[in-house]
VEXNU-504968 format. One record per residue: residue in one letter; chain; y, x, z of N, C-alpha, C in turn. Coordinates in Angstrom, 2 decimals. Example, Ala and Ser with C-alpha at 12.3 -4.5 7.8 and 13.67 -1.06 7.14 Angstrom:
! VEXNU-504968
code / unit / nyy / nxx / nzz / cayy / caxx / cazz / cyy / cxx / czz
a / A / -5.69 / 13.19 / 7.80 / -4.50 / 12.30 / 7.80 / -3.30 / 13.20 / 7.80
s / A / -2.25 / 12.85 / 7.08 / -1.06 / 13.67 / 7.14 / 0.03 / 12.90 / 7.87
***
This chain:
! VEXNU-504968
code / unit / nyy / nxx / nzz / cayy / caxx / cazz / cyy / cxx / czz
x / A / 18.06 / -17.42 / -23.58 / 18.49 / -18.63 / -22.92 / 19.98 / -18.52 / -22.61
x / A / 20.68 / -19.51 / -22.64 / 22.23 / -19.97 / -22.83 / 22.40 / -19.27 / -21.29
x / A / 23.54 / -18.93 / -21.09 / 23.55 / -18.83 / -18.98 / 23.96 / -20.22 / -18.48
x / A / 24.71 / -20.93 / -19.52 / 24.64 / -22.38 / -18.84 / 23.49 / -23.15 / -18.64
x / A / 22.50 / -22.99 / -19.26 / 20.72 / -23.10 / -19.03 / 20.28 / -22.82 / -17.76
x / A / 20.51 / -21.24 / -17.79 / 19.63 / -20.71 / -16.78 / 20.61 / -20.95 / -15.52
x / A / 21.68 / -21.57 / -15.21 / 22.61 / -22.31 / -13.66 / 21.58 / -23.22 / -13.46
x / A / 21.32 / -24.11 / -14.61 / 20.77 / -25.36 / -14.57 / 19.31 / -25.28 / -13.69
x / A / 18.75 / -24.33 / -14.15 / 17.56 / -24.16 / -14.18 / 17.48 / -23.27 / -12.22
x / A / 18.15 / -22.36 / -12.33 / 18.33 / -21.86 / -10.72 / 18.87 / -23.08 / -9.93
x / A / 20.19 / -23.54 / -9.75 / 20.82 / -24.29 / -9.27 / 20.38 / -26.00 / -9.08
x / A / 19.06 / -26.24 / -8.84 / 18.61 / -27.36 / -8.78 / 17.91 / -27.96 / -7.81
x / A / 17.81 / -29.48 / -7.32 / 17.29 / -29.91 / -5.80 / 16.17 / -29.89 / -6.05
x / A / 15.26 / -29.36 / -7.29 / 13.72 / -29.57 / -7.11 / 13.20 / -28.20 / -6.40
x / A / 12.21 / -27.78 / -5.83 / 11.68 / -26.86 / -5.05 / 11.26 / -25.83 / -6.44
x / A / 11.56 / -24.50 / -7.19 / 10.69 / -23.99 / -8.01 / 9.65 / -23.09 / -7.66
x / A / 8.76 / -23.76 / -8.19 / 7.39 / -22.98 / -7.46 / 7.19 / -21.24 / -7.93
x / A / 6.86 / -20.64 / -7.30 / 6.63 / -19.24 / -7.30 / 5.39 / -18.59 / -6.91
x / A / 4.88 / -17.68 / -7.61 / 3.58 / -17.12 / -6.85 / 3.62 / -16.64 / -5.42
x / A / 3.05 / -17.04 / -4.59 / 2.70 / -16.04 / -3.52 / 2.82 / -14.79 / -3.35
x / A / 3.62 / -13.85 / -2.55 / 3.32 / -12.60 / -2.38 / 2.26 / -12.30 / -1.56
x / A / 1.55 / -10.95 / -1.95 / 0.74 / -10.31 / -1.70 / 1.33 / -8.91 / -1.45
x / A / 0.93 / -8.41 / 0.00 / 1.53 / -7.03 / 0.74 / 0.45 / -6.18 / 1.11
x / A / 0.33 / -4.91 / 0.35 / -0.16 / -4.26 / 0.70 / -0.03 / -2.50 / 1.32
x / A / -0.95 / -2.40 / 2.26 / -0.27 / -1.15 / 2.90 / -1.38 / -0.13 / 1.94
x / A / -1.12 / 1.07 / 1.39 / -2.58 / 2.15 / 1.08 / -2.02 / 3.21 / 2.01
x / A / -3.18 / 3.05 / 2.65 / -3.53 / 4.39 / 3.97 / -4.28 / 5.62 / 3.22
x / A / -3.66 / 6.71 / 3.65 / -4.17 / 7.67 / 3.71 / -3.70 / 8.98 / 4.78
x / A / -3.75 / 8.57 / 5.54 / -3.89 / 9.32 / 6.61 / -4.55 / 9.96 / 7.38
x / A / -4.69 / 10.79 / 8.35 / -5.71 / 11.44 / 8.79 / -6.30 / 10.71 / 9.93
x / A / -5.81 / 10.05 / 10.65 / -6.21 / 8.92 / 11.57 / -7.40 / 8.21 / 11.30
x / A / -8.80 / 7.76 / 11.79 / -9.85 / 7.28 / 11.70 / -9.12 / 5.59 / 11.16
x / A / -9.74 / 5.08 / 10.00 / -9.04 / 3.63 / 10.34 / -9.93 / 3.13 / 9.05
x / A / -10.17 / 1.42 / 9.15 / -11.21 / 1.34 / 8.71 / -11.17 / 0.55 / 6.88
x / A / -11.59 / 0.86 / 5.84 / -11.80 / 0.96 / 4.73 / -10.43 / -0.17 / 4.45
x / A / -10.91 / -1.89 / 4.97 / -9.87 / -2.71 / 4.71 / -9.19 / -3.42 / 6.41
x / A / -8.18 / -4.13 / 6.32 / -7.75 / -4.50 / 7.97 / -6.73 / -5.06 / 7.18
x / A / -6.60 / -6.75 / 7.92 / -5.42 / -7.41 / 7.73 / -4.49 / -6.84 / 9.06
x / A / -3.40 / -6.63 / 8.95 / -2.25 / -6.50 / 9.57 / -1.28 / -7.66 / 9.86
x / A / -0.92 / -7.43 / 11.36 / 0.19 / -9.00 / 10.97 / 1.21 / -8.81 / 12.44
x / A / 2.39 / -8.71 / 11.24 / 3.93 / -8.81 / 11.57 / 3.97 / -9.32 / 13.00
x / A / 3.43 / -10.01 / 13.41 / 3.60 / -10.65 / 14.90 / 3.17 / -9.82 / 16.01
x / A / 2.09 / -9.27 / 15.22 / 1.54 / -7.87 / 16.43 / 2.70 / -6.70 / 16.96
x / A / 3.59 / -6.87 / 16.58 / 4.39 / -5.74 / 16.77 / 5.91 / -6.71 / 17.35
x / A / 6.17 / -7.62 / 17.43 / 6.61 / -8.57 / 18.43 / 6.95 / -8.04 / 19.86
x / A / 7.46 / -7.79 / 20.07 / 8.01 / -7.74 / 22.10 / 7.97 / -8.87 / 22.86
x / A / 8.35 / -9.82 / 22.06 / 8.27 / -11.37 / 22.66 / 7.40 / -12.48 / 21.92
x / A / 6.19 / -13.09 / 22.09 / 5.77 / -13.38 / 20.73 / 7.21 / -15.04 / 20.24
x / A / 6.93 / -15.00 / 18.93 / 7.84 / -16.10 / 18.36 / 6.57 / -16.45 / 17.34
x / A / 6.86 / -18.15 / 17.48 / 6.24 / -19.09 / 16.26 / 6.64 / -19.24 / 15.33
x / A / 6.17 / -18.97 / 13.71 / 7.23 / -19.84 / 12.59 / 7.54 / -18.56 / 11.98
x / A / 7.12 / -17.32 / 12.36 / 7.52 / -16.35 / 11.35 / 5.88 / -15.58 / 11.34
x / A / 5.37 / -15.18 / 10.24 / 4.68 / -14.29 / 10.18 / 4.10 / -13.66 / 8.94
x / A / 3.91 / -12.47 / 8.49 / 3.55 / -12.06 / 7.99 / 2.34 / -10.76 / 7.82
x / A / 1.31 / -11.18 / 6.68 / 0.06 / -10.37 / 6.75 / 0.00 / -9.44 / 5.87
x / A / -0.38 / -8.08 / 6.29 / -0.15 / -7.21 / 5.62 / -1.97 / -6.59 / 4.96
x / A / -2.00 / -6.22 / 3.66 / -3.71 / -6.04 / 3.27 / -3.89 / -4.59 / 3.38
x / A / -4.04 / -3.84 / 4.55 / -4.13 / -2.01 / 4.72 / -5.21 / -1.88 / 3.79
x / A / -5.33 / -0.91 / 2.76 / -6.59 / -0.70 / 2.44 / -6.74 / 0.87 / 2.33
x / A / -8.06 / 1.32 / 2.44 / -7.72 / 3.27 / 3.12 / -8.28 / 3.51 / 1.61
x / A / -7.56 / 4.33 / 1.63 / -7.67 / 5.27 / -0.06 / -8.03 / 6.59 / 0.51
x / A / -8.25 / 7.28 / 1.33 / -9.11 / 8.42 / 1.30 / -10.09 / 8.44 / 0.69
x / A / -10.17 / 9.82 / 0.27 / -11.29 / 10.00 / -1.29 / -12.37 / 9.56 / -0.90
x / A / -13.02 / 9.67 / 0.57 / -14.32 / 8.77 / 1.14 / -14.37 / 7.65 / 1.00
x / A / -13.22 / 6.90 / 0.86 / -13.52 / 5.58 / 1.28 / -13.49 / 4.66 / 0.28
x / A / -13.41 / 2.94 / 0.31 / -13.26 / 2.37 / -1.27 / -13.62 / 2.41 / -2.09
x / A / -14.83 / 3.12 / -2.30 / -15.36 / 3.64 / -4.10 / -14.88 / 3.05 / -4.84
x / A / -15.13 / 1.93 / -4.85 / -15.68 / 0.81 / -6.32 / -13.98 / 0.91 / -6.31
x / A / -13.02 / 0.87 / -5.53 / -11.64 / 0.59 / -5.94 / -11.10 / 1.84 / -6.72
x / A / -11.70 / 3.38 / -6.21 / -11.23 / 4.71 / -6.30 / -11.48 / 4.82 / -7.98
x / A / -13.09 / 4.13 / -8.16 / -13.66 / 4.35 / -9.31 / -13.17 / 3.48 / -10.44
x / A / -12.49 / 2.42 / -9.73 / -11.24 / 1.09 / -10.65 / -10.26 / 1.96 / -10.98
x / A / -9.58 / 2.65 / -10.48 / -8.20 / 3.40 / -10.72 / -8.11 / 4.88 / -11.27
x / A / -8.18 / 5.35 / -11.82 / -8.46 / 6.69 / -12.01 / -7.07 / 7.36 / -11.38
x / A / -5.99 / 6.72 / -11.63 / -4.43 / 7.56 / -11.17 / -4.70 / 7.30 / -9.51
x / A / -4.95 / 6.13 / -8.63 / -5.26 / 6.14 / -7.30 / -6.43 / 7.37 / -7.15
x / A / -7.75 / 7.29 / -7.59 / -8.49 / 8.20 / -7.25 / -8.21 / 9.75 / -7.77
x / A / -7.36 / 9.99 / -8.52 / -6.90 / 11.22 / -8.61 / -5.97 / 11.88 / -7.76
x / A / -4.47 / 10.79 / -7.00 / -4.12 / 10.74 / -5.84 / -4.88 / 11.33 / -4.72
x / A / -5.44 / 10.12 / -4.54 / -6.25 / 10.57 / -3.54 / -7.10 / 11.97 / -3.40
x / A / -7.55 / 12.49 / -4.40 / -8.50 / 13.97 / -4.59 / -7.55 / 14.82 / -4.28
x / A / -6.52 / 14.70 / -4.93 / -5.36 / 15.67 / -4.24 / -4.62 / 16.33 / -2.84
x / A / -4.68 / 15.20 / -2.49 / -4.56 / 14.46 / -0.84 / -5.57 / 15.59 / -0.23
x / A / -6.49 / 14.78 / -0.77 / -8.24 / 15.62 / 0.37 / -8.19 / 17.36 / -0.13
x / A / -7.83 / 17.77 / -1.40 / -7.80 / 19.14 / -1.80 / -6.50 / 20.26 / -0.95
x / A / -5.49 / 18.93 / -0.85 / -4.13 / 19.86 / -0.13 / -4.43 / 19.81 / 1.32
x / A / -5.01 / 18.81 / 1.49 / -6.13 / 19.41 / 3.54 / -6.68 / 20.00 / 3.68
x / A / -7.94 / 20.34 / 2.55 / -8.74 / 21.25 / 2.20 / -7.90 / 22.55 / 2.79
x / A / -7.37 / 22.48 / 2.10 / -6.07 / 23.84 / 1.75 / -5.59 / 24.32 / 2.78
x / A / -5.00 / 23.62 / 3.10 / -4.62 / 24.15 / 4.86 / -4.59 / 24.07 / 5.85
x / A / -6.30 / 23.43 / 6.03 / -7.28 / 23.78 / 7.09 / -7.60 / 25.36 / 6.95
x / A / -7.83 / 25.62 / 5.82 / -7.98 / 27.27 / 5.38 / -7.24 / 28.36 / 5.40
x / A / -5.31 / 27.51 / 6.07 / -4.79 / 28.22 / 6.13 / -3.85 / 28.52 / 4.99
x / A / -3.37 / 27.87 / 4.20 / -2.63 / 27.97 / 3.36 / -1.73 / 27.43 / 3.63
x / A / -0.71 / 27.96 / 3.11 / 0.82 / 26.99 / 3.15 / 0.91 / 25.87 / 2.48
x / A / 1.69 / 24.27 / 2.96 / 1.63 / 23.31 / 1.77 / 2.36 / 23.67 / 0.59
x / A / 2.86 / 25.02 / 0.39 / 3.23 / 25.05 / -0.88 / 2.07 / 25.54 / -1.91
x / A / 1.95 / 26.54 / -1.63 / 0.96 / 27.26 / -1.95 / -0.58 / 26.49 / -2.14
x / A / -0.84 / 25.44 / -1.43 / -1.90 / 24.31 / -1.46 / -1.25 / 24.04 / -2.65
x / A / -0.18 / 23.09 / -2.83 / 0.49 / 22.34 / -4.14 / -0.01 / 23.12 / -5.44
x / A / 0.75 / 24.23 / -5.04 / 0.55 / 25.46 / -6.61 / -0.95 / 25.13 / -6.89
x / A / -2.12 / 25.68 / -5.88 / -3.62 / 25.55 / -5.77 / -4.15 / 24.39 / -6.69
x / A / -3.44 / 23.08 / -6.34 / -4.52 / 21.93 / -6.68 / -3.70 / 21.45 / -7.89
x / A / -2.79 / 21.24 / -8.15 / -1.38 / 20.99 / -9.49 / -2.21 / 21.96 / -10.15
***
């Protein structure tokens, strides 16, 4: 496309429509927290304000949790096994390096 095209095409009074974003947080932390949880930008506010907000989609990727998503992804659920193997690790007392070497 010409760049005098694409001015035309940015630079115009019609509204151009765009997909929606979608925000997501993946938890994996050691903190109890639950499989999915909308989150939202306003909760964390000092003062509340109208007219701004945003929702965030937490979803927990610990190797327990999510199956059907863990079992969708093989690179997430391999992540994740790692995760649970390098805790494994040094709950037992290993160094996180030495965990790394272990499960790599």
């Amino acid at each position: 496309m010409e760049k005098r095209n694409l001015k035309k095409k940015i630079y115009r009074k019609a509204i151009v429509k765009i997909p929606a974003p979608d925000y997501y947080v993946l938890y994996n932390g050691t903190e109890e927290a639950p499989d999915r949880q909308e989150m939202h930008l306003s909760d964390a506010f000092m003062t509340p304000s109208s007219g701004y907000e945003w929702t965030a989609k937490l979803i927990n990727i610990n190797a327990d949790r999510n199956k059907d998503l863990l079992d969708a992804c093989e690179t997430l659920k391999g992540y994740s096994k790692l995760v649970e193997y390098m805790r494994q690790n040094i709950e037992e007392g290993l160094s996180e390096g030495v965990s790394m070497k272990e499960v790599v």
